[in-house]
C-alpha positions, 0 to 999 in steps of 0.5 A: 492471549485474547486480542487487547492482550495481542494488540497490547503485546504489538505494541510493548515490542513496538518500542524495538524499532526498524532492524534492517536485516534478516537475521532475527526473522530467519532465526523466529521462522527457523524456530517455527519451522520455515512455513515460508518454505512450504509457500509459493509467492508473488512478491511486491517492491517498489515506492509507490503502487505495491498496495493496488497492484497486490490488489489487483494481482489477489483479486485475479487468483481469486478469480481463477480459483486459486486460495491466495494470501494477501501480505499488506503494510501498511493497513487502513482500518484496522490491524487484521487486514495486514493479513488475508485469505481471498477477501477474509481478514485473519480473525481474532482466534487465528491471530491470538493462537499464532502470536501466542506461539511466536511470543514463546519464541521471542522471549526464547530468541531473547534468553538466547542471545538474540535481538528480541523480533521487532514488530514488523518481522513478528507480524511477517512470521505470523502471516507465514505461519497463518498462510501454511496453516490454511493452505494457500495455494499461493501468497502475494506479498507486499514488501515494508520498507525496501527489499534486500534487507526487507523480512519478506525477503527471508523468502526463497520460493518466489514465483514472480517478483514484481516491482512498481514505480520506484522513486525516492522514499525512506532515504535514511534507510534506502539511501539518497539516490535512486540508484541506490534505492532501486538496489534495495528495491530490485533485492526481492528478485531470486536468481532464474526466477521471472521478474516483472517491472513497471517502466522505471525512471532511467536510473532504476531501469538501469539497475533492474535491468542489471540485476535480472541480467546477473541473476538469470531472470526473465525480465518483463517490461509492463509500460503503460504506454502500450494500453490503448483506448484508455478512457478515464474516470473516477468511477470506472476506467477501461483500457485495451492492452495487447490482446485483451480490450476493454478491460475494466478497472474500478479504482480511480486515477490514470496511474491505476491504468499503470498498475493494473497493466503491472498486475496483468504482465505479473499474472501472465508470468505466473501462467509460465510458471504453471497458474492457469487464469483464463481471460475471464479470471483476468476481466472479473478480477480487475473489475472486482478489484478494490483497494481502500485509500487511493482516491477513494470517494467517500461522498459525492455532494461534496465530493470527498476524496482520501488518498495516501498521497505521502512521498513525492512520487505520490504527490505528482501523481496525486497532482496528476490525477487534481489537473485532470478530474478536477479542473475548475473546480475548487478544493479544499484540502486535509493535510496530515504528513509524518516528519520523515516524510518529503513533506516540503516536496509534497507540499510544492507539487499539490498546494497550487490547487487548493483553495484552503488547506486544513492540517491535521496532526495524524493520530496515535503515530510518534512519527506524526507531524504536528498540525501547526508544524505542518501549518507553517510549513504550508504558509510559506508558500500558500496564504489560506492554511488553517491547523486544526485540533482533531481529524473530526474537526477537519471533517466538519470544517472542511464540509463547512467550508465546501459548497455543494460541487467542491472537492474535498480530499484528504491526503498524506500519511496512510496512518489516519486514512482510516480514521476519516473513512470512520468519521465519514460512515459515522457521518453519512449514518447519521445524515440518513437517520436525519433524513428518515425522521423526515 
């Protein structure tokens, strides 16, 4: 199997859909030998904030020394990054050898009575086997959807479970209240095990509260309102928390203080586990922390901006972070959202601070809403909304449309992040090469 072939294997049992359940994933890692079990994991649940935290908890173990593995969904670029050692993505040798072996216990599970694995929890099965094959001393793991019923949750030897900001999402799976996504959510937590949780809405704080409690869990509370001498901005940030002051983070928006908080609190419950991480491991690996699509600058004059604002507590925060830096100033918007998303939600909370809002169709994604669909939505409560036929199109357009101190961002669905940040380098490299032929 050479890599199109995986690449086309992936997507032929994409068609298999979302199974919640651990049934078929405990069979397939039963089959290669549970690697799960000779792993140790920080697990990660939670709406919004899973992805940077991961980030800035990896990034600290690197820092410390340790051989961390990184689980993340969903990825930016490109299909490796779902799974890597320190900062080197899975490689295309690593990953064609470990599919081939899981594809020869897929069509076994078939020919003996059970559902063919779908994409999700083949792709959870490979990073375990990969992370034993090389030996990690510790794996930090991002859940896809949920947690309870999740494949990461096939997992037994959790160190510390970490769940960040809970709110609403994935409703047809999760349910529709809080209360019961929180259910889902908090479902990562093993008994006696430490448990370490974002300061959580009142009713997802009730439901960690309980579940550590019947579980035996040491629960702590990282809220951010305890960092002190926070100041912000798009660049660098840097805060005091506890004993540790003027910590530096380089991810922008007054949430990531949130996460990176989140993130220390989970790194010194590691250290009660047995992790030595000393204070510089915990300065250089937030510093050092990077994490692709979260207001992420992609230019400066204009300034442009791609963030994978897609659900409604992304969206306040997003909003948050416009009424903030961005004060005065005029913006233009690239709008793409999937359908199932809370795309009228979405829509309220952040199209009062746009000037004009281009939408685009996300690419390659069945989920994708249509640009025009999006449009209409958009016009029912802003005059200046354009649809667009591609995300190149939106690229030249809004830069048409900007003047020199405007903003552009480029939120929504995560799915097509990856294909501006593309267009974007394509753009600035041919703009360099104009300027050298000068």
């Amino acid at each position: 199997m050479n890599y199109q072939e995986a690449m086309e294997y992936m997507e032929k049992v994409g068609t298999y859909g979302i199974v919640p359940g651990l049934d078929s994933i405990r069979e397939l890692c039963r089959r290669l030998g549970n690697p799960q079990e000779e792993l140790k994991f920080v697990h990660i649940a939670g709406t919004n904030g899973k992805g940077s935290t991961l980030a800035y908890i990896s990034s600290i173990l690197q820092a410390a020394g340790y051989r961390v593995g990184k689980y993340i969904s969903p990825v930016i670029i490109e299909y490796c990054e779902k799974i890597q050692i320190g900062k080197q993505k899975i490689t295309h040798k690593d990953l064609c050898e470990g599919l081939e072996i899981i594809k020869k216990h897929c069509d076994a599970m078939v020919s003996d009575g059970f559902h063919h694995p779908t994409p999700f929890e083949i792709e959870t099965a490979l990073a375990f086997w990969y992370f034993r094959e090389k030996q990690c001393d510790i794996v930090v793991l991002e859940t896809g959807m949920g947690g309870r019923e999740d494949a990461t949750n096939l997992i037994t030897t959790t160190q510390v479970a970490v769940l960040a900001s809970i709110g609403m999402d994935h409703m047809k799976f999760l349910g529709n209240s809080l209360e019961e996504i929180a259910t889902h959510k908090t479902g990562i937590c093993k008994p006696g095990c430490q448990v370490v949780s974002m300061r959580q809405k009142e009713a997802a704080q009730k439901v960690v509260e309980q579940t550590a409690a019947e579980l035996g869990c040491i629960l702590t509370m990282a809220d951010a309102a305890n960092a002190k001498h926070v100041k912000y901005g798009l660049k660098k940030q840097t805060f005091d928390y506890e004993n540790y002051k003027k910590l530096e983070i380089t991810l922008a928006g007054k949430f990531q203080v949130a996460n990176a908080v989140l993130a220390l609190e989970a790194v010194q419950a590691l250290e009660k586990c047995g992790y030595e991480i000393k204070e510089t491991a915990i300065r250089k690996g937030l510093k050092e922390t990077v994490w692709n699509g979260r207001l992420q600058i992609l230019e400066e004059h204009p300034l442009f901006i791609v963030d994978g604002a897609h659900n409604e507590d992304a969206a306040a925060k997003l909003a948050d972070s416009i009424e903030f830096y961005f004060t005065n100033k005029r913006i233009i918007y690239i709008m793409g959202m999937l359908k199932d998303k809370e795309v009228d939600r979405v829509i309220a909370l952040t199209e009062k601070y746009a000037d004009q809002i281009l939408t685009v169709t996300p690419p390659d994604n069945p989920r994708a809403m249509h640009a025009y669909d999006l449009a209409t939505e958009v016009a029912k409560v802003h005059p200046n909304v354009t649809a667009v036929d591609s995300l190149e199109e939106a690229v030249e357009l809004s830069h048409l449309l900007a003047g020199r101190d405007d903003v552009i961002l480029c939120f929504g669905s995560l799915s097509y992040l990856g294909r501006i940040l593309k267009l974007m380098e394509k753009r600035q490299t041919a703009g360099n090469k104009r300027k050298a032929k000068r």
